[in-house]
C-alpha positions in Angstrom: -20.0 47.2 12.6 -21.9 44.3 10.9 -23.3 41.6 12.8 -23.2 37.8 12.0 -24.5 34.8 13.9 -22.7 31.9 13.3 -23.4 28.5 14.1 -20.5 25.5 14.7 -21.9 22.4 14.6 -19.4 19.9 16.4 -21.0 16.8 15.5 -19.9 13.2 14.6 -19.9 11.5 11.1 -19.5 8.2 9.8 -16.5 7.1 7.7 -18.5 5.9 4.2 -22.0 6.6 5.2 -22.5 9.5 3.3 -26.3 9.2 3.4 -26.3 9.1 7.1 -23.6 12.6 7.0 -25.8 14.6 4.8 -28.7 13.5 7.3 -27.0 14.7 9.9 -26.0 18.1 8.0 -29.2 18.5 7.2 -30.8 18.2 10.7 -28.3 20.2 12.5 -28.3 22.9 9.5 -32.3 22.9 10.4 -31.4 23.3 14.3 -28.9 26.3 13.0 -31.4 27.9 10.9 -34.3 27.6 14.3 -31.3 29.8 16.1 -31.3 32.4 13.2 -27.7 32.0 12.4 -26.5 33.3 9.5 -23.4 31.3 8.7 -23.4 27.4 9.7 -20.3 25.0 9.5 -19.7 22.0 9.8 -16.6 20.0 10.5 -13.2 18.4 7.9 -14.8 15.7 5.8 -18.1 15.4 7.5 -19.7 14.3 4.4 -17.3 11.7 4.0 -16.0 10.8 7.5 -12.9 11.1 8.8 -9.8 9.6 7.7 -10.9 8.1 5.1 -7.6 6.2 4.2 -7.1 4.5 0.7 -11.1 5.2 0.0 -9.8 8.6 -1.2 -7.8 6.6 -4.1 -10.7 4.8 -5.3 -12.6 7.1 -7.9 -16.0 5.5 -7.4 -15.6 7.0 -3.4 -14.2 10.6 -4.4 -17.3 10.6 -7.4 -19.6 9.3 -4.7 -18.9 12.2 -2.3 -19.2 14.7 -5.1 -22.3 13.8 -5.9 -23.6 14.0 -2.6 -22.4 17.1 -1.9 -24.4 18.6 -4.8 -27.4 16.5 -3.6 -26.9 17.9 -0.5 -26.7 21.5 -1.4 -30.3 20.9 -3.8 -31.9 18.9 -0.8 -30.8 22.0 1.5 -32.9 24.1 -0.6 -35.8 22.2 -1.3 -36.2 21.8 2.2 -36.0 26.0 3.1 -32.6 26.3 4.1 -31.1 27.2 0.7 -30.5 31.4 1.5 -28.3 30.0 4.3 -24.7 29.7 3.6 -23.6 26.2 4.9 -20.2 25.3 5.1 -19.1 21.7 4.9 -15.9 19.3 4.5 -15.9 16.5 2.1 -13.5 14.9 -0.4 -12.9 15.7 -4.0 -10.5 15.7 -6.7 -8.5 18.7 -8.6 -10.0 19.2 -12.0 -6.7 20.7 -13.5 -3.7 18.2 -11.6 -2.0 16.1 -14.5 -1.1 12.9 -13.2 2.5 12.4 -12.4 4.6 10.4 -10.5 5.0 10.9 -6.3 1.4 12.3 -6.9 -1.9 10.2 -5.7 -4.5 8.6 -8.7 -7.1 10.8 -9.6 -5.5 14.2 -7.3 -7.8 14.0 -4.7 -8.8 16.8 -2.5 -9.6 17.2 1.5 -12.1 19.9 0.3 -14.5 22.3 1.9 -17.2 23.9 0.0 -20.2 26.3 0.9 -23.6 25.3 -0.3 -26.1 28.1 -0.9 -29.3 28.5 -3.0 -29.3 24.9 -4.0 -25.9 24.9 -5.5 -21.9 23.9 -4.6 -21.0 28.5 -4.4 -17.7 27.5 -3.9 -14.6 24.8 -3.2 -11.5 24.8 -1.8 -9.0 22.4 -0.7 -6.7 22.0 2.2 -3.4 24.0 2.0 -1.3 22.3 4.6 -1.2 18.5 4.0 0.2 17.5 7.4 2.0 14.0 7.1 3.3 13.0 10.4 1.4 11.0 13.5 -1.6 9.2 12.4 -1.3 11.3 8.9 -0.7 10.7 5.6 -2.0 13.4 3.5 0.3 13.5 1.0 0.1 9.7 0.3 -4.2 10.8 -0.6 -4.3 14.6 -1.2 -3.1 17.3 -3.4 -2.4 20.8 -1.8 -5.2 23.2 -2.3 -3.5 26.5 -3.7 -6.1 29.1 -2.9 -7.4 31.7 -0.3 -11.1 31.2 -0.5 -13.4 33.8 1.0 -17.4 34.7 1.3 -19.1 37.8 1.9 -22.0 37.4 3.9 -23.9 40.1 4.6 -21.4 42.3 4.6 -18.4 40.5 6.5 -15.4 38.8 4.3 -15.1 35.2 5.7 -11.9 33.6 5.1 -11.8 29.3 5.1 -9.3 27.0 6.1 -8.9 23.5 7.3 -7.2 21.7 10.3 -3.3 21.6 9.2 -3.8 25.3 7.5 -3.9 26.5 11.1 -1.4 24.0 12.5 0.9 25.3 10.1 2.7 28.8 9.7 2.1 30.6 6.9 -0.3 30.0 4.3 -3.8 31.1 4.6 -3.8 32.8 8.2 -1.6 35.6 7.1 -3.6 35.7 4.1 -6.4 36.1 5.6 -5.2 39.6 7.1 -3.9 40.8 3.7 -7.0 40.1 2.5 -8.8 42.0 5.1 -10.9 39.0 6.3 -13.2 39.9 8.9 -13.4 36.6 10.5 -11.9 33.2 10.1 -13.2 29.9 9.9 -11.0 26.7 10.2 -13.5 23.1 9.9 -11.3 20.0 11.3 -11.1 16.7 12.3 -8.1 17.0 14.9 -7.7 14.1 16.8 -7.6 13.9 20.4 -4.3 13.3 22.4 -3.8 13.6 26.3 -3.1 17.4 27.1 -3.8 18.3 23.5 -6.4 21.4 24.0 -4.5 23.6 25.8 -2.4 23.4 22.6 -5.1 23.9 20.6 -6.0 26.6 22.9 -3.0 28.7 22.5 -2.5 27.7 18.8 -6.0 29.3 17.8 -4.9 32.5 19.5 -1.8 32.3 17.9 -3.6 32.1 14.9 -6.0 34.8 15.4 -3.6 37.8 16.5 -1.6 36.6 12.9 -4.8 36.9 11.3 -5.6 39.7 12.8 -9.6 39.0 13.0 -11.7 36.5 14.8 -10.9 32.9 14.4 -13.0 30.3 14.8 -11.8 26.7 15.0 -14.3 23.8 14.4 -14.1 20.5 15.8 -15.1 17.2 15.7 -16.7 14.8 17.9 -16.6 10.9 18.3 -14.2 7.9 17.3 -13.0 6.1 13.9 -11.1 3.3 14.9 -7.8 4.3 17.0 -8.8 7.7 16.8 -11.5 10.1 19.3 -12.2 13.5 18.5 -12.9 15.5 21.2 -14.2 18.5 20.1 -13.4 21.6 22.0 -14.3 24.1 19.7 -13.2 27.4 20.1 -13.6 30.8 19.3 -11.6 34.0 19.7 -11.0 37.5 19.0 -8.4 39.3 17.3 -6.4 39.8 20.1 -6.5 35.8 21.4 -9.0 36.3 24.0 -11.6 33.5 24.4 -15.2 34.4 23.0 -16.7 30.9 23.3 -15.5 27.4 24.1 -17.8 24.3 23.4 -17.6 21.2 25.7 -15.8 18.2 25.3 -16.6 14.4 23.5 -20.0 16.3 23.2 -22.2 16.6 20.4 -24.0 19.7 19.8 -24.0 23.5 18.1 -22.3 26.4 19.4 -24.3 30.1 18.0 -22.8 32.9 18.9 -23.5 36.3 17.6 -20.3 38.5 16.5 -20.3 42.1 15.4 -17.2 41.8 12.6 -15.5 44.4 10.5 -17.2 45.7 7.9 -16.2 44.3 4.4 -14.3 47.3 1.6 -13.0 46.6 -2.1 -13.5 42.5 -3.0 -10.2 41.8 -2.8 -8.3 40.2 -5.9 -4.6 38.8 -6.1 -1.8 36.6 -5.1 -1.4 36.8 -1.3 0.9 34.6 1.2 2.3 31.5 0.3 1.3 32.1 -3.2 -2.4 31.6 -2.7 -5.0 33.3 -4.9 -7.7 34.7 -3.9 -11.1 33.1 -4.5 -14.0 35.5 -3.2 -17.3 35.0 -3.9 -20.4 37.1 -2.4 -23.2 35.7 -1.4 -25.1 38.7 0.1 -23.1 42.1 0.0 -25.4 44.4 2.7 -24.7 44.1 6.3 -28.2 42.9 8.2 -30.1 45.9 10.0 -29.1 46.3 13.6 -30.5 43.2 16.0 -30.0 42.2 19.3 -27.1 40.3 19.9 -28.6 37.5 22.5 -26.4 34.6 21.5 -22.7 34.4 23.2 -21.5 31.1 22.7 -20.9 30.1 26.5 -17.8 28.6 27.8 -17.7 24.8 28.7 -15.2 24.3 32.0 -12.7 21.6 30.9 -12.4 18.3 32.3 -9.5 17.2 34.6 -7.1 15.2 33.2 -8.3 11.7 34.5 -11.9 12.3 33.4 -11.0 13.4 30.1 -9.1 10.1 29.5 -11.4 7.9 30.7 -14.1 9.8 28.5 -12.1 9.8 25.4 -11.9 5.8 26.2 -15.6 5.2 26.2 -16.4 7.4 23.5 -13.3 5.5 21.6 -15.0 1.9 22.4 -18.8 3.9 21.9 -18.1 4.4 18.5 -16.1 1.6 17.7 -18.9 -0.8 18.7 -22.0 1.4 17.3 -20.2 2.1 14.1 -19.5 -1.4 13.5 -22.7 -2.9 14.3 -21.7 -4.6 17.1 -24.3 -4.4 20.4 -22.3 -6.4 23.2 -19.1 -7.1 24.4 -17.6 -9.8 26.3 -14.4 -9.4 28.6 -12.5 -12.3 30.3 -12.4 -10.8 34.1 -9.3 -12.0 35.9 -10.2 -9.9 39.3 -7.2 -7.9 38.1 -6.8 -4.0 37.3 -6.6 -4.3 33.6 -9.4 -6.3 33.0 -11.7 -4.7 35.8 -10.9 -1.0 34.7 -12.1 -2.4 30.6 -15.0 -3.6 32.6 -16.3 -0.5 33.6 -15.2 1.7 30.7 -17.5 -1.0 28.4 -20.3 -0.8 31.1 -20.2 3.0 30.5 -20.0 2.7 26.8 -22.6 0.2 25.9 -24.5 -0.3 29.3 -24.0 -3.0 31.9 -27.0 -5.1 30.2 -24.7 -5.5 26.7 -21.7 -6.0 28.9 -20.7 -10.2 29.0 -18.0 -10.9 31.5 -16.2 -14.7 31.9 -14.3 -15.6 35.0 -12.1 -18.7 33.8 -9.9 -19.6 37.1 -7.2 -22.1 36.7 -5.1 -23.9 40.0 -3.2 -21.0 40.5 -5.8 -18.8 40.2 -6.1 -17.2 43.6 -9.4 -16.8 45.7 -9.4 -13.5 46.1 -9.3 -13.1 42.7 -12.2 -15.0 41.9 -14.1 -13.1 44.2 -12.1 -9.9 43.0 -14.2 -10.7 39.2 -17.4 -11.7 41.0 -17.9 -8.6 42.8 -17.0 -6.4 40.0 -19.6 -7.9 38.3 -22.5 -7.5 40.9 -21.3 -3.8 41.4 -21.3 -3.0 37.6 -24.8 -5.3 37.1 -22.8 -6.7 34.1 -23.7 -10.6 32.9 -21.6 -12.9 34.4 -20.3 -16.2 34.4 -17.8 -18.7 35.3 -16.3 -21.5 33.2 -13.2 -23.1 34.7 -9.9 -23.8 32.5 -9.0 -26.7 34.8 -10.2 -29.8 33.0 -9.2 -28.2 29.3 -5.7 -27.2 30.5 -5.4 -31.0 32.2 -6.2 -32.7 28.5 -3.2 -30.7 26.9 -0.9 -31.2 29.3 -1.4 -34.7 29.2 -1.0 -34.9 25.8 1.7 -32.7 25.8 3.6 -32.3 29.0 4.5 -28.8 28.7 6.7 -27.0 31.3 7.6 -23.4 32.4 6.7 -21.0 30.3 4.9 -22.8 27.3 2.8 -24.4 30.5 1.7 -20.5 32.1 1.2 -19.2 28.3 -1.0 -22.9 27.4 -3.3 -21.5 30.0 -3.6 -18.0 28.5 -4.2 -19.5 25.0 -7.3 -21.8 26.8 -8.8 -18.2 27.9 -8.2 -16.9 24.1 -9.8 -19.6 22.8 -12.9 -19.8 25.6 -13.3 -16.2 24.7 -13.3 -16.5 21.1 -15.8 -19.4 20.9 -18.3 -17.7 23.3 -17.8 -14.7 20.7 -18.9 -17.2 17.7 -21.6 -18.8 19.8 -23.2 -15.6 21.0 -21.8 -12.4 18.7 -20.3 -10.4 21.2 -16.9 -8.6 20.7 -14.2 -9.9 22.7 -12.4 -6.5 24.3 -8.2 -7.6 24.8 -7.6 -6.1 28.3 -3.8 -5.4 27.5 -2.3 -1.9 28.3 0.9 -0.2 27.0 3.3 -1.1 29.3 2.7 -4.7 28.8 2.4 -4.3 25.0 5.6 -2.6 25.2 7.6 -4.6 26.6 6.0 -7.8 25.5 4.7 -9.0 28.5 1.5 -10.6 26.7 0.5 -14.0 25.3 0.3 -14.4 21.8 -3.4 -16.0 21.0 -4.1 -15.5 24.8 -4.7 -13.0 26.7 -4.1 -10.8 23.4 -6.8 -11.7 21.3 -10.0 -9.6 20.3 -11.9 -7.3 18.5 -10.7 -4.1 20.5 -8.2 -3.0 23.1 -9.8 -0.1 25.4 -6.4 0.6 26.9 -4.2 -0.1 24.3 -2.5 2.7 24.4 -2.4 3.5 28.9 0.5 2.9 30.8 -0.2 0.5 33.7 0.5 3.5 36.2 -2.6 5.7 34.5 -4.8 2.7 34.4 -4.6 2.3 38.3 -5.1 6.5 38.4 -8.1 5.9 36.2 -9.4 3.1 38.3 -9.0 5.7 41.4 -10.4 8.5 39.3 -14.1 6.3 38.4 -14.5 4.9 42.0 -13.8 8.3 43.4 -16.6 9.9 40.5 -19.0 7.2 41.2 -19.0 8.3 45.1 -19.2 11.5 44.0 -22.4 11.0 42.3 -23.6 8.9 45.1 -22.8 5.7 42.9 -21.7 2.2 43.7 -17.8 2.3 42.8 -17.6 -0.2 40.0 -13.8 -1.6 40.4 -13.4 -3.5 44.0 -10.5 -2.1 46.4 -8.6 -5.0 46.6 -8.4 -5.2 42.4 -7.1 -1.6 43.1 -4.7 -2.4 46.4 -3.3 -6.1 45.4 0.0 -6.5 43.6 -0.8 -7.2 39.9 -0.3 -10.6 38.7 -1.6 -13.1 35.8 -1.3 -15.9 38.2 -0.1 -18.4 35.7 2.4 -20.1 38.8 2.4 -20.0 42.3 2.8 -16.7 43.9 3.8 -14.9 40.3 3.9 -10.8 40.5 4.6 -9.0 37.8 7.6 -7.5 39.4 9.2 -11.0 39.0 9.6 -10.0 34.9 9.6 -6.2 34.7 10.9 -3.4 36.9 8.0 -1.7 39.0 5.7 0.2 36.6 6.2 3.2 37.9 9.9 3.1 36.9 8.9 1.3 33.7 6.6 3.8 32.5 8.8 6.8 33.0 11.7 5.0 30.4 8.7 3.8 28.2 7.7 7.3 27.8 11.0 8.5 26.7 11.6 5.4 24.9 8.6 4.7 23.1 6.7 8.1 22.8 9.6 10.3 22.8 11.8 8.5 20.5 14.9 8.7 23.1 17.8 6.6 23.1 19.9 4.7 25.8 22.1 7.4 26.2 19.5 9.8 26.8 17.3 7.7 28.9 20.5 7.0 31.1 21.3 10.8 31.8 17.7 11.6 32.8 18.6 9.1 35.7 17.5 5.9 35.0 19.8 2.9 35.9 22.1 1.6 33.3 21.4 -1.9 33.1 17.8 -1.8 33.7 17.5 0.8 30.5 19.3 -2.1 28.4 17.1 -4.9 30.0 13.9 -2.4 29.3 15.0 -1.7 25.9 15.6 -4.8 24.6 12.3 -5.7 25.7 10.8 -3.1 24.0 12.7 -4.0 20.3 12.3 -7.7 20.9 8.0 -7.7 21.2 7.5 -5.5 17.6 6.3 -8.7 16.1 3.2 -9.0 19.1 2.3 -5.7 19.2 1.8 -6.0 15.1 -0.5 -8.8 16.0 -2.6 -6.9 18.2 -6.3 -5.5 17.8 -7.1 -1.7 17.7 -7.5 0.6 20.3 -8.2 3.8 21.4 -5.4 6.2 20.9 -5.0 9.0 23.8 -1.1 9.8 23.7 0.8 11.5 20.8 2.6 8.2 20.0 0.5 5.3 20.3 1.2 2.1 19.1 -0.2 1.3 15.9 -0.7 4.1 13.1 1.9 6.6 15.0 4.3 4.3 15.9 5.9 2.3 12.9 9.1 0.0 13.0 10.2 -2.8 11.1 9.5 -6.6 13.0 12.8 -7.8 11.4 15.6 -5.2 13.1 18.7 -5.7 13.9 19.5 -2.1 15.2 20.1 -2.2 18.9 20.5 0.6 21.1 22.3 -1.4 23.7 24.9 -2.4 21.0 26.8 0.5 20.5 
């Protein structure tokens, strides 16, 4: 049978920078080419980052990324790496589409092409165009309509991208009545909680239909909400696991294969309609080498870890990307804003890490010790600037009472932060999580304001597990624990009255978070939540929460997404509602 090395290069790309992309192709395609592979790929739109949102309906972007993708095939050359096929995502536009109505400006394309010899061999555009979650492919893309294959050195490679495999039909069964030898799918698939062993069992899936072996290309790093995770994989024909590539890690997976040898060029209409597009780039199997190269297998993380590393890569990227080199966090001695602590320490490093302690009157002792000591475990730079005499001139001027008196005090801490920000050009990080977003339990201009939200999208009961999970790693590791145990151990509280818990507005969180789940990221109703076993009349009370805080959580910054339905991109409803599901 004829062999093949092929290299996967899961690397990280920029959305916009396509200078900095094609440097980045370039270098790893040189690393490939030191490894001897004979096929390299590179991830979905890695020329062009990843989404790329409205930029694909602006013609100067999609005529942009065109032309660097033919500078980048010429530069590949020049530089002695043009006889090696290189496949790479990017974005186009259909030459043929006629504009019409219900279709994007300008038909553009999430495309793939393979650069060899100094020139674009051949393109192809994404099949599937998935359209639900964080997507909106058919709002940017038209469909790509064709099978497209490669022989290389002997082997008939079909190509795919992301959805194409999500999807049934389309170009995996074509691949097998086109008598593909192998398989290779580029994406940019975001990273949810539990979401690779999904993948896992979707690329065998996908390999048995195709009947050769698949290889699915991954991502790495963060665009705003969104981390990619990597996790590339690679399997045989019969769905057993060749090679696995780690996790939120950077690198290139080679792997030598030995792959069916190639017969007639094949020709035709196959699955789904799609035509075949083959083009050969080098017809005669390689002689007979030793097949040294095997991928390895990268153990997965537990479930904890890989959270909390998909939240420091999330914040890593969003910071680096954005040219931003230190944040600042208001540290309460609490859980929320201790646990954002130590996931920006671990992004950024302690040294870029600012933290402000602003106590008030009811701002408990053991809380102000709670923020101190985080700080002299984590070696982050802190301060502390009292609220007291601030909060004193408004309430003489205004008198405020009850609530607008506990949420004046929040807003001081908002604005504290935010001038610091001006003064000193860090990034204020909003320590708010999902339960509290959810159900509204946040301050407008207070405690809500920033640049970022780290746990955005965790429920209070996994940001205490996460909290657990880093002190119990940093033992491990012989470490100082970064979060104290009594920010851990202590009822949570924001402190803004005498003796206030949390459990004084909402239902204990680990109640909460069960009937936000069903609520919020599986789109139950109050019936449905009630006959899982949840109590009547705290559903309604939750509920309504929920429906009445749409207009904060629209207010809110970004954040890491980890769940399938985070608030934000995934999770869309209307501020001005009248639909109740306690009403009927």
């Amino acid at each position: 049978m004829p062999q093949l090395r092929l290299a996967l290069n899961q690397i990280d790309s920029t959305v916009g920078d396509l200078a900095g992309n094609a440097e980045s192709v370039v270098h790893w395609t040189r690393h490939s080419a030191e490894q001897g592979a004979h096929l390299v790929a590179f991830p979905e739109m890695v020329l062009t980052g990843y989404p790329v949102e409205d930029l694909a309906l602006r013609s100067s972007f999609v005529e942009a990324s065109r032309s660097a993708l033919r500078a980048l095939a010429v530069r590949l050359a020049d530089e002695g790496l043009g006889e090696l096929p290189v496949v790479v995502g990017y974005l186009d536009r259909s030459e043929s589409a006629a504009p019409k109505y219900g279709q994007p400006a300008g038909a553009p394309r999430n495309a793939g092409a393979v650069l060899h010899r100094g020139e674009v061999a051949l393109r192809f555009a994404k099949h599937h165009l998935p359209n639900y979650g964080v997507f909106d492919e058919f709002r940017y893309f038209v469909p790509g309509d064709t099978l497209p294959m490669i022989r290389v050195h002997g082997v008939d490679v079909a190509l795919a991208i992301c959805e194409d495999l999500w999807q049934d039909g389309g170009r995996v069964p074509a691949a097998r009545s086109a008598g593909a030898g192998l398989l290779v799918s580029i994406n940019a698939s975001p990273y949810e909680r539990n979401k690779d062993d999904t993948r896992l069992e979707l690329v065998r899936k996908r390999a048995q239909e195709a009947g050769c072996v698949t290889a699915y290309l991954a991502m790495i790093g963060g665009q705003d909400e969104l981390v990619f995770d990597g996790d590339s994989i690679v399997v045989d024909a019969a769905g057993e696991v060749i090679a696995r590539a780690p996790q939120f890690s950077e690198g290139c997976v080679v792997l030598d294969l030995e792959l069916p040898a190639a017969g007639e060029i094949p020709s035709g209409i196959v699955d789904d309609g799609l035509r075949i597009e083959h083009t050969v780039l080098s017809g005669e199997p390689l002689p007979a080498y030793p097949a040294e190269l095997a991928g390895g297998y990268a153990e997965r993380l537990d479930d904890d870890e890989e959270v909390y590393s998909a939240l420091v890569v999330g914040l890593r990227a969003y910071a680096a990307k954005n040219g931003f080199r230190s944040v600042l966090v208001g540290l309460s001695g609490g859980i929320d804003s201790a646990l954002v602590a130590a996931i920006a320490c671990d992004a950024v490093g302690a040294q870029h890490v600012h933290g402000i302690s602003m106590p008030s009157k009811y701002s408990s002792q053991h809380s102000r010790d709670d923020a101190a000591e985080l700080a002299r475990r984590t070696g982050l730079n802190f301060r502390t600037v009292p609220i007291e005499p601030m909060f004193d001139a408004y309430m003489g001027s205004l008198g405020l009472t009850g609530l607008a008196e506990e949420n004046l005090q929040a807003r001081l801490r908002g604005t504290l932060l935010m001038a610091v920000s001006n003064q000193e050009g860090h990034i204020v990080l909003a320590p708010g999580n999902k339960s509290e977003l959810a159900v509204g339990y946040s301050t407008l201009y207070g405690d809500s304001v920033g640049a970022y939200g780290p746990i955005k999208d965790v429920y209070k009961t996994t940001v205490f597990r996460l909290a657990k999970w880093r002190n119990r790693a940093a033992e491990e590791r012989g470490q100082t624990p970064p979060i104290p145990e009594e920010s851990i151990t202590k009822p949570p509280s924001a402190e803004l009255r005498p003796g206030q818990v949390d459990s004084d507005s909402l239902p204990d969180y680990d109640v909460l978070d069960r009937i936000l789940e069903l609520y919020v990221d599986r789109d139950q109703g109050k019936d449905a939540i009630v006959a899982a076993g949840f109590d009547e009349e705290l559903v309604a009370r939750t509920l309504r929460m929920v429906d009445m805080a749409e207009y904060k959580r629209r207010q809110y910054p970004p954040g890491t997404k980890i769940s399938a339905k985070g608030f934000g991109k995934d999770r869309r409803l209307p501020i001005t509602n009248r639909w109740r599901e306690t009403a009927h």
